[in-house]
N, C-alpha and C positions, 0 to 999 in steps of 0.2 A: 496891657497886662500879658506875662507869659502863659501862651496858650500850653503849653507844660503844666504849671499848674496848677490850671485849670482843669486838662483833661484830669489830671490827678483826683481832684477835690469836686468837682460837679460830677455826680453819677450818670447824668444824663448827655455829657458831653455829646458820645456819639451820634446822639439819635437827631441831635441839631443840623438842621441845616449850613450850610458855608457862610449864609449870609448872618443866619441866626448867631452862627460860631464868632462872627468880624465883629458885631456890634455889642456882644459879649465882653471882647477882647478890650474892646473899646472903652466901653462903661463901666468899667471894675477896676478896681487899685488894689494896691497892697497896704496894709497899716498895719502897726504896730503900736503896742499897749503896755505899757509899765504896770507891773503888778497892783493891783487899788485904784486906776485910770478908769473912769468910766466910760463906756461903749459908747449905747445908745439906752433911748428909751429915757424916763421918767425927766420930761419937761424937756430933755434935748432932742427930740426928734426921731426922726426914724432915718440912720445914716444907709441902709438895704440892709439886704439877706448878709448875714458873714458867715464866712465858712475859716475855721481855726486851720491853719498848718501848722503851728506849734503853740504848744501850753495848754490856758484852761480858761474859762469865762465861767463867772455866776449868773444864772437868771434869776431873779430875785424881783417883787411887788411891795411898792413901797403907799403903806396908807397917807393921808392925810396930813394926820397927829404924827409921819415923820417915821412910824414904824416899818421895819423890813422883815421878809421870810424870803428864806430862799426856797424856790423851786425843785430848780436841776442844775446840771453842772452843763457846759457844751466844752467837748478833748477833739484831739489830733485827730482828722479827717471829717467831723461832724460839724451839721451848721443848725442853726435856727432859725426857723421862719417865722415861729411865733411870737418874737419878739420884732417881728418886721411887722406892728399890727398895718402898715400903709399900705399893704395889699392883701391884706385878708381880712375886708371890710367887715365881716360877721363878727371879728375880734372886737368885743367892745372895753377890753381892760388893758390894762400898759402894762409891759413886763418890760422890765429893765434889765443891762448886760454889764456889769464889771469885769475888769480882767483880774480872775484869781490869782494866776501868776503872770509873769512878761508873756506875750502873747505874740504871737503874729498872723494876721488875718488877710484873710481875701474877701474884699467887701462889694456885691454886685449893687448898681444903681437899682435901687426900689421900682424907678416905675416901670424901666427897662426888664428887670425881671417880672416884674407883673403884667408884664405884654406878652412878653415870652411864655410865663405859666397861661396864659388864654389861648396862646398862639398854636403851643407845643404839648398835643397831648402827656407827651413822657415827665415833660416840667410841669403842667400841669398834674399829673397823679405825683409825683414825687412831694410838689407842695403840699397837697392835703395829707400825704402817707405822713412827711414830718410834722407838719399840727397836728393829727390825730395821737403821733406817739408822744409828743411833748406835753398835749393836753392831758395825758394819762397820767405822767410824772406829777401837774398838775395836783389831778384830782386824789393821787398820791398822799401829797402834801396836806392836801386839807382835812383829806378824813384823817390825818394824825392829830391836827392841829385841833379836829370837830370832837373827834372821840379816843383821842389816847390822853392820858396823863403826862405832864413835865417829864417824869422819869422816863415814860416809855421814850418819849420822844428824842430825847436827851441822850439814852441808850444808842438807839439808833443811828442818831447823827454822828455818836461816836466810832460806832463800827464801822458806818458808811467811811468816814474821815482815813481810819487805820485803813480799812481796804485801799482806798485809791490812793494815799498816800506811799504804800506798804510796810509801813511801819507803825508801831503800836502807841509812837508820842506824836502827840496832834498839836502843833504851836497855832497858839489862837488866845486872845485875852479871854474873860468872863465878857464882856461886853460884845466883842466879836460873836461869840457862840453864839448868847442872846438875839444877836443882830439874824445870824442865818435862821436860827428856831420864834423868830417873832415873839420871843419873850422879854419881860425885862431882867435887864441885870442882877439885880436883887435875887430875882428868882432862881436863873440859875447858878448864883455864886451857893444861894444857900443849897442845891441839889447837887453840886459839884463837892462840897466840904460832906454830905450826904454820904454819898460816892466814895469818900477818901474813908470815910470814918467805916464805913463798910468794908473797907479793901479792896473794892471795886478799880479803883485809881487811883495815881499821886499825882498830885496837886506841884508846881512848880510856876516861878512868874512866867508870865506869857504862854504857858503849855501844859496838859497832861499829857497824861501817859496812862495806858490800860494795864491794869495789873490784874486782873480774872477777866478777859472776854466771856468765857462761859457761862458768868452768872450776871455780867450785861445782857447777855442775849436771852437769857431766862427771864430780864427783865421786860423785854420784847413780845413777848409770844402771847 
């Protein structure tokens, strides 16, 4: 792998060793992901740590019964270890990776890097710093899902959506939505026509579009 970048995208490049730095270089690849491709995670494995260089990844947990919620998002320069559960044996739950849009990654070999986080104090705190803060994303998610209402929730996703996107139409079926907010569809087509009839949003196939943020976020608080 180019040790470029890598130094780029591993924080802890320097603090490695030459030897640590070769076997690195060695046990890493580059892949690449078409928008909707699945990563890793839920039944495929644990392909290692990935660290995005270009686009966007969903982490999302998918039940049983087939349902999904997404989590967090992982962007340009950031990776996830919490979805690497194959070395962070205390993880006893599977979070799954999509690529939100085409993607391009740097994927370090699982066991390789969980030698290296034993090995290498810096990798090692860097590991648990990125579980601790994705676990929070986590527990984010769930107290919306434990104690807000569809609407708040549904608000939320929308704002969150306009922000990263930067613009105020969000292309996404009912079903899609449903999928990242772990509802059903039913649910929120009818909160969505809610929304419209409110003024809140327009309604078009495949996408809305926010027409008062202000009193989405009111619906928030």
């Amino acid at each position: 792998m180019n040790e470029e970048d890598l130094a780029r995208l591993v924080p802890f490049w320097r603090e490695l060793t030459d030897n640590q730095r070769a076997i690195i270089a060695e046990r890493s690849r580059h892949a690449r992901y078409a928008a909707g491709e699945h990563v890793q995670g839920a039944d495929h494995g644990c392909a290692g740590v990935v660290f995005v260089k270009t686009g966007r990844l969903r982490a999302f947990m998918l039940s049983e019964q087939g349902h999904e919620v997404t989590l967090f998002h992982v962007g340009p320069g950031e990776c996830c270890v919490l979805a690497a559960s194959c070395i962070l044996p205390m993880i006893t739950f599977d979070i799954a990776l999509d690529a939100a849009e085409d993607s391009d990654l740097l994927v370090i070999d699982s066991q390789t890097f969980g030698a290296l986080a034993q090995d290498n104090i810096y990798a090692e705190v860097f590991t648990y710093r990125q579980a601790t803060e994705r676990f929070s994303d986590c527990m984010w998610v769930m107290q919306q899902v434990l104690f807000m209402g569809l609407d708040a929730r549904l608000a939320i996703w929308l704002l969150d959506e306009a922000a990263r996107g930067g613009s105020p139409r969000i292309v996404g079926t009912h079903d899609e939505i449903a999928r990242h907010l772990g509802s059903a569809r039913e649910a929120v087509s009818r909160m969505l026509k809610y929304f419209a009839r409110e003024g809140l949003v327009r309604l078009s196939r495949g996408a809305v579009e926010i027409a008062d943020a202000r009193r989405l976020r009111q619906l928030t608080a």
